[in-house]
C-alpha positions in Angstrom: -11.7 -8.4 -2.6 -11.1 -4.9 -1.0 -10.6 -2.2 -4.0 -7.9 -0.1 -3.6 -9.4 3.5 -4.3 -8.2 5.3 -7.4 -7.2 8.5 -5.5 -4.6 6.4 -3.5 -3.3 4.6 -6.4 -2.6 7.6 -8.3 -0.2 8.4 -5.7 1.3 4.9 -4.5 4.6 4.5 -6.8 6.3 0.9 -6.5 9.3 1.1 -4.2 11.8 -1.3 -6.4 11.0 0.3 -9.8 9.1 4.0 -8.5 6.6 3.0 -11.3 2.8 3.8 -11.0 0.7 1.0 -9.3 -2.1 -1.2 -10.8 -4.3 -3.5 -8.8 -5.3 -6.9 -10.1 -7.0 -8.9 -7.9 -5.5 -8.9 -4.3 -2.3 -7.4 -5.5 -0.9 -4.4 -6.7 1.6 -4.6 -9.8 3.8 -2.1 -11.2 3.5 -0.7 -14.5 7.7 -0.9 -15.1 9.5 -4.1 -14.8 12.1 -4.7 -11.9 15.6 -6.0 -13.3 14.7 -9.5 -14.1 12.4 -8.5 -16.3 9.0 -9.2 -14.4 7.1 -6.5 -12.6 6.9 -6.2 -8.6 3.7 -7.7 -7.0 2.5 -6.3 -3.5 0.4 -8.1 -1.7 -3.1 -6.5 -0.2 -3.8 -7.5 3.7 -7.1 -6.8 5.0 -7.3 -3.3 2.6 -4.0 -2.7 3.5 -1.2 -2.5 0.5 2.0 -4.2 1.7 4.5 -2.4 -0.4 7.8 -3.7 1.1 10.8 -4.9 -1.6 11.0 -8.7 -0.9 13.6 -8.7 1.1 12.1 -6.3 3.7 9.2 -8.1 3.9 10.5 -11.6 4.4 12.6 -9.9 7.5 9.1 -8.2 8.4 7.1 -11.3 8.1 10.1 -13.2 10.6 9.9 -10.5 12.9 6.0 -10.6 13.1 6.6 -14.4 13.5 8.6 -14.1 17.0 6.3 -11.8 18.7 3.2 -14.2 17.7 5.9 -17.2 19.7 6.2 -14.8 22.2 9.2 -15.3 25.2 10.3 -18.6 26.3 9.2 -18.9 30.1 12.3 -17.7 32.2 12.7 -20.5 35.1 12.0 -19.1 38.1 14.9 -17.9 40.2 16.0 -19.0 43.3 
């Protein structure tokens, strides 16, 4: 589990809530809850914090998708 260095967290804020950061395990979680009541999560990729609001990252994570697919083979022209 990478460890997020405590000079980075102490200036990583939550992007939903603008709270301070905490990292448990391979996520970071801020301090302040969103509206529903439960505090953001932000996933941690190779040492890299993900801090996207959901809805961004569910369009990043689609986008990253198609260019793994790649283009559909064009049919030779005549």
């Amino acid at each position: 589990m990478p460890k997020i260095s405590p000079e980075l967290l102490s200036v990583l804020r939550c992007p939903v809530t603008g709270s301070a950061l905490t990292q448990e395990g391979e996520e970071l979680v801020s301090t302040a809850p969103a509206e529903g009541g439960e505090p953001m999560r932000y996933a941690i990729e190779d040492g890299i914090p993900l801090l996207l609001p959901p809805e961004l990252l569910a369009a990043a994570n689609a986008a990253r998708s198609d260019q793994h697919d790649g283009p559909a083979a064009a049919a030779p022209t005549p």
